[in-house]
Structures are given as structure tokens and as C-alpha cells.
N, CA, C and O atoms as a CHARMM CRD file, in Angstrom:
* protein
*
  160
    1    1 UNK  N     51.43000   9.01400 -25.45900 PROA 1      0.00000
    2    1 UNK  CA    50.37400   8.01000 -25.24100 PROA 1      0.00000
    3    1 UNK  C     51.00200   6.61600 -25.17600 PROA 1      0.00000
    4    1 UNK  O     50.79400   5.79700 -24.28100 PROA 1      0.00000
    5    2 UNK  N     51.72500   6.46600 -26.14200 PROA 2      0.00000
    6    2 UNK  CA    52.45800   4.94200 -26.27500 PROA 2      0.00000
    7    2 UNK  C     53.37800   4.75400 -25.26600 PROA 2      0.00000
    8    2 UNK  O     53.58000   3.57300 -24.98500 PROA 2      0.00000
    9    3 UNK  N     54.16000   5.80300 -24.47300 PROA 3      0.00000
   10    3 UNK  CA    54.55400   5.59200 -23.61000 PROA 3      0.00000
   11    3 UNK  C     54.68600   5.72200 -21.90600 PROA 3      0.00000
   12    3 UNK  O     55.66100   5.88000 -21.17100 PROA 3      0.00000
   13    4 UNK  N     53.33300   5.58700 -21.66400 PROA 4      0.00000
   14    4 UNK  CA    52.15400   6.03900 -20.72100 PROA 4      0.00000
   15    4 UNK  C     51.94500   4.43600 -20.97500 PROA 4      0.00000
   16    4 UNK  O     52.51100   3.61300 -20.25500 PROA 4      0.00000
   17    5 UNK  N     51.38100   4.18600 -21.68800 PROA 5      0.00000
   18    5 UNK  CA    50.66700   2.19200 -22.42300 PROA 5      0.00000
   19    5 UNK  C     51.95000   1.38600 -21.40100 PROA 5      0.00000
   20    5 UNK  O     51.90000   0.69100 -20.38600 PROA 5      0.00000
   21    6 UNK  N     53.17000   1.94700 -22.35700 PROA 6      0.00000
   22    6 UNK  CA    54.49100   1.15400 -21.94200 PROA 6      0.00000
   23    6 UNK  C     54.75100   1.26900 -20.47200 PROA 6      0.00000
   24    6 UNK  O     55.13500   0.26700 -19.86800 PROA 6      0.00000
   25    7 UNK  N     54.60900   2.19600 -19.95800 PROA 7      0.00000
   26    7 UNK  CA    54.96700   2.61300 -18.56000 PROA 7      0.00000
   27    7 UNK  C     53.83100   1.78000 -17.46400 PROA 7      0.00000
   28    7 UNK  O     53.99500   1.53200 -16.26900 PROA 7      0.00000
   29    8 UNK  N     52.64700   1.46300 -18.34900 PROA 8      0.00000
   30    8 UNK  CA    51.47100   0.74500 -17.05000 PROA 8      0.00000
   31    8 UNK  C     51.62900  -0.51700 -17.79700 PROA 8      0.00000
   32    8 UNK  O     52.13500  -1.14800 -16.86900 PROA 8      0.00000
   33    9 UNK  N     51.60000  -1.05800 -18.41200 PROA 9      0.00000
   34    9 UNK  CA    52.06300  -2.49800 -18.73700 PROA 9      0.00000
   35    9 UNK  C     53.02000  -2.77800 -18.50400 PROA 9      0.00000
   36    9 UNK  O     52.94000  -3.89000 -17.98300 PROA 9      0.00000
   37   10 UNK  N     54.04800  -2.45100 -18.55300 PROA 10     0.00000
   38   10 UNK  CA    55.50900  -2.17700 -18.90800 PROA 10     0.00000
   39   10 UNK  C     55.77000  -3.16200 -19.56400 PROA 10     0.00000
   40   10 UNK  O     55.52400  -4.27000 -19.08700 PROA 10     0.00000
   41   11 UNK  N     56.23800  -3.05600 -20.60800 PROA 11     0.00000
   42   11 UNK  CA    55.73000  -3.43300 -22.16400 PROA 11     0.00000
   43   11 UNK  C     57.47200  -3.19300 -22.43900 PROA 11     0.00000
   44   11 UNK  O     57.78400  -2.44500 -23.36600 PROA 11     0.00000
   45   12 UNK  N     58.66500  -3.90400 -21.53700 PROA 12     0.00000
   46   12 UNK  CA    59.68100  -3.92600 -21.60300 PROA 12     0.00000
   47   12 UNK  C     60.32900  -4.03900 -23.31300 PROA 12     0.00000
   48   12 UNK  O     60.72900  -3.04800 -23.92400 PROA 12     0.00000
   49   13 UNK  N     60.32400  -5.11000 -23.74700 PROA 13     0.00000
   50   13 UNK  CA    60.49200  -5.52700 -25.45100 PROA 13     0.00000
   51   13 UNK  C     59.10400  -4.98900 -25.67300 PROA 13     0.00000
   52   13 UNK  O     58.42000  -5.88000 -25.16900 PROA 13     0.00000
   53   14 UNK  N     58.30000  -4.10400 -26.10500 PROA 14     0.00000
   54   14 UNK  CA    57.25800  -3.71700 -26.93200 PROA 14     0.00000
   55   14 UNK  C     58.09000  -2.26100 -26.97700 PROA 14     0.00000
   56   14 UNK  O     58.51800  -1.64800 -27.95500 PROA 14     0.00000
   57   15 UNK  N     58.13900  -2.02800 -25.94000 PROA 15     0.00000
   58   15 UNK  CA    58.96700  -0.28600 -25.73100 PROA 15     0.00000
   59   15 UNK  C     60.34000   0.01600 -26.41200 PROA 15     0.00000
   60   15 UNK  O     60.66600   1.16800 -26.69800 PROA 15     0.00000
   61   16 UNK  N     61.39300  -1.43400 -26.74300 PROA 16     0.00000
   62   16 UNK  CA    62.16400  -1.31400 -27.40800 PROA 16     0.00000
   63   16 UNK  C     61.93700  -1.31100 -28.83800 PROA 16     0.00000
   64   16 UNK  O     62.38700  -0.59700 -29.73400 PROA 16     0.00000
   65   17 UNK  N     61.14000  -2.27100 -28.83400 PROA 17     0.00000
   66   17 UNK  CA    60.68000  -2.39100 -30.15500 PROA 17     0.00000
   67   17 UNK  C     60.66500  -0.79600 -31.13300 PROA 17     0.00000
   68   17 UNK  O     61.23800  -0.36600 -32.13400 PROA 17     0.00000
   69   18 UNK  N     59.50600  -0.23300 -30.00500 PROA 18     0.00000
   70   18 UNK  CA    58.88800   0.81700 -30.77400 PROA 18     0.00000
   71   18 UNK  C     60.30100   1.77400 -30.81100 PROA 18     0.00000
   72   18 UNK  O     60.53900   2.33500 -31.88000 PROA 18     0.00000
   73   19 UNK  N     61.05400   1.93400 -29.90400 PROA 19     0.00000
   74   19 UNK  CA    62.38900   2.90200 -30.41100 PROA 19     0.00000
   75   19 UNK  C     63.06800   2.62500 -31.36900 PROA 19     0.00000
   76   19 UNK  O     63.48500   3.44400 -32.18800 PROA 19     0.00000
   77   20 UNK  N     63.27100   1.37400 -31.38500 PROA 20     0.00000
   78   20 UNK  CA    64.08700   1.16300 -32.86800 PROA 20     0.00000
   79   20 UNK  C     63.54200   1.33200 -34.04600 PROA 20     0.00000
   80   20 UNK  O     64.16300   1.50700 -35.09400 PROA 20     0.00000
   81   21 UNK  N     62.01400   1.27200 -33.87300 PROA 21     0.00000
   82   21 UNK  CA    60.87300   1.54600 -35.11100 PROA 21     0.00000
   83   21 UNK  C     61.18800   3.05100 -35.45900 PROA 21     0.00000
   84   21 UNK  O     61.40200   3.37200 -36.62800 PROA 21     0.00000
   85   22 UNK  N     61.21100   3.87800 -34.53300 PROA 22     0.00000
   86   22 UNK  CA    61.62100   5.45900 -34.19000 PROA 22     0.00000
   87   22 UNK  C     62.95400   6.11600 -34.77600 PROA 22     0.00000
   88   22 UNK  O     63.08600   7.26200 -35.20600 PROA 22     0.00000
   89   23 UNK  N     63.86300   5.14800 -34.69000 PROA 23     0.00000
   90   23 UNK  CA    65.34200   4.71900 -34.91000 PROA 23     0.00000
   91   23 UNK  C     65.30700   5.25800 -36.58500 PROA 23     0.00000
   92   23 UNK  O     65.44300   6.22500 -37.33400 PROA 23     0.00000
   93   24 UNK  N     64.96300   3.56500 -36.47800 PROA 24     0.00000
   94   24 UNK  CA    64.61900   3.23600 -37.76500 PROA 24     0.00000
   95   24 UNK  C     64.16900   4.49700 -39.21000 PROA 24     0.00000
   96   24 UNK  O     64.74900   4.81000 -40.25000 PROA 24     0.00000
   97   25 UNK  N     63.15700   4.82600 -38.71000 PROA 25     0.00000
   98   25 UNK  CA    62.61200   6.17000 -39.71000 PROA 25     0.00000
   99   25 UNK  C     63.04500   7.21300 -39.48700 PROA 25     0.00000
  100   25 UNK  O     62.52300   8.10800 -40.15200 PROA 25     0.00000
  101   26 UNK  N     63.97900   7.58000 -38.65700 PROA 26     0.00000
  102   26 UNK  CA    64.34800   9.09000 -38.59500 PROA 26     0.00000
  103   26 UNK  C     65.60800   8.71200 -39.51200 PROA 26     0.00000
  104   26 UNK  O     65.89400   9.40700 -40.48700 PROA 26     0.00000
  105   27 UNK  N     66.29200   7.66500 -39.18100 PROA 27     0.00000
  106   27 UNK  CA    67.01400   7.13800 -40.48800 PROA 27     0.00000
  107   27 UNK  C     66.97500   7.43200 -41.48700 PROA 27     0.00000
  108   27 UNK  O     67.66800   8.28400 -42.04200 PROA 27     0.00000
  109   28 UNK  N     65.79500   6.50300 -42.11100 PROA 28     0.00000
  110   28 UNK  CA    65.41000   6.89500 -43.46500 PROA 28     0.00000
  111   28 UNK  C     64.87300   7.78400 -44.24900 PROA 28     0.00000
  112   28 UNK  O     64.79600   7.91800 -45.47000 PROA 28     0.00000
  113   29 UNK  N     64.45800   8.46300 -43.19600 PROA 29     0.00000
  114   29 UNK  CA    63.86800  10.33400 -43.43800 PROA 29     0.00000
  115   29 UNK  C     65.24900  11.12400 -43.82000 PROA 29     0.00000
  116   29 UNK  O     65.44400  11.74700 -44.86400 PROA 29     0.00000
  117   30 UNK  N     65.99400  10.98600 -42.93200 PROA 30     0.00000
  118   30 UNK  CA    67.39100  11.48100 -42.84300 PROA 30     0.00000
  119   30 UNK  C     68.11800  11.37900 -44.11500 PROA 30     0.00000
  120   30 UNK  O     68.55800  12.36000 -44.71300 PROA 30     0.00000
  121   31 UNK  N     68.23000  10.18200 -44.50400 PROA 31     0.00000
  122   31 UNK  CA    68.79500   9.71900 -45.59200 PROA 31     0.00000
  123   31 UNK  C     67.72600  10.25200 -46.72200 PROA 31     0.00000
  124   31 UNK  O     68.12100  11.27100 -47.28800 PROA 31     0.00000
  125   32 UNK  N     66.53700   9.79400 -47.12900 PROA 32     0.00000
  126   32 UNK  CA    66.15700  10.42300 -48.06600 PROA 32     0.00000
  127   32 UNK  C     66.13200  11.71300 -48.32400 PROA 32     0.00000
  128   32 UNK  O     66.15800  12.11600 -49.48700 PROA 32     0.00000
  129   33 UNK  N     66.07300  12.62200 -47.16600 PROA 33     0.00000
  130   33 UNK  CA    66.60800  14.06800 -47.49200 PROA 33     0.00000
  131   33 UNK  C     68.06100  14.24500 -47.95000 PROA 33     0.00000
  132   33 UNK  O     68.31100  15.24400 -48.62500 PROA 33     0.00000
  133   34 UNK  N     68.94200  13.47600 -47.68900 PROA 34     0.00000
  134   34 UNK  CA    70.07400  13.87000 -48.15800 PROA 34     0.00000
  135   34 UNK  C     70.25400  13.68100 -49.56600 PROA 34     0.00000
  136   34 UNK  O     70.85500  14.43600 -50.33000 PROA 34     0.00000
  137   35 UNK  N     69.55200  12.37200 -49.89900 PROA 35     0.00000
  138   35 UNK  CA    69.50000  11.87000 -51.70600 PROA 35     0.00000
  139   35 UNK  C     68.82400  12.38700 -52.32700 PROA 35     0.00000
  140   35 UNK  O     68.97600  12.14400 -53.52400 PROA 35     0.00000
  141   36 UNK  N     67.77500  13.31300 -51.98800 PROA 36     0.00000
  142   36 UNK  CA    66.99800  14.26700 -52.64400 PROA 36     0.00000
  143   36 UNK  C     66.96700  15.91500 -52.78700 PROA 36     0.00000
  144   36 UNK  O     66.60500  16.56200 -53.77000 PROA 36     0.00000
  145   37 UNK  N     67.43800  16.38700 -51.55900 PROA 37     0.00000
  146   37 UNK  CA    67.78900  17.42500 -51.64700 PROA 37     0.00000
  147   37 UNK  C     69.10700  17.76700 -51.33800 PROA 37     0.00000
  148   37 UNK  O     69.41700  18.85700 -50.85900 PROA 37     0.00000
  149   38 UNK  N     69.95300  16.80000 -51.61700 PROA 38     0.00000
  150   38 UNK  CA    72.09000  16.98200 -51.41700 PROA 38     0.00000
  151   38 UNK  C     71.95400  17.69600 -49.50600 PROA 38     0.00000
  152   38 UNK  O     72.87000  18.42900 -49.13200 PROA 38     0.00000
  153   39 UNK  N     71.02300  17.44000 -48.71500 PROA 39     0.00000
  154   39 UNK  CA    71.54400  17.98000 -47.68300 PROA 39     0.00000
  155   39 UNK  C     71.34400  19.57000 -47.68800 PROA 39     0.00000
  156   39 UNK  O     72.25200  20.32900 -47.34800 PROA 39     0.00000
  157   40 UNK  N     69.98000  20.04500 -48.13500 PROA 40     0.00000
  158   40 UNK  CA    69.61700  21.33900 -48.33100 PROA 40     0.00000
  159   40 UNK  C     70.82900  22.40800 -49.02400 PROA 40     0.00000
  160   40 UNK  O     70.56400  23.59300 -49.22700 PROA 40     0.00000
């Protein structure tokens, strides 16, 4: 959906934005699984 929005606006810096937002939390998902469960 958000990138359908981005693609008819083209929402050049809004679209980056949101990847690094994307970036961002798979990051910290990533990482908190490792500090919590040692990396399964």
C-alpha cells in the first residue's frame, strides 16, 4: 500500500525515509533476539 502511495506521488525522500524506518527495526528486532535468546 505504502508503496503504491510512493509510486503515484512519488514521494522520493518519504520512500527513503520509510526504508530506513524498515532498516531501522529489523535491526533492532535482530538485535534484541540475539540479547534475549543468545541467537536461538
Amino acid at each position: 500500500m505504502i508503496e503504491c502511495l510512493a509510486r503515484v506521488l512519488d514521494w522520493q525522500p518519504l520512500y527513503r525515509l520509510w526504508e530506513l524506518i524498515v532498516m531501522i527495526c529489523k535491526f533492532l528486532w535482530e538485535l534484541l533476539r540475539l540479547l534475549s535468546g543468545g541467537g536461538g
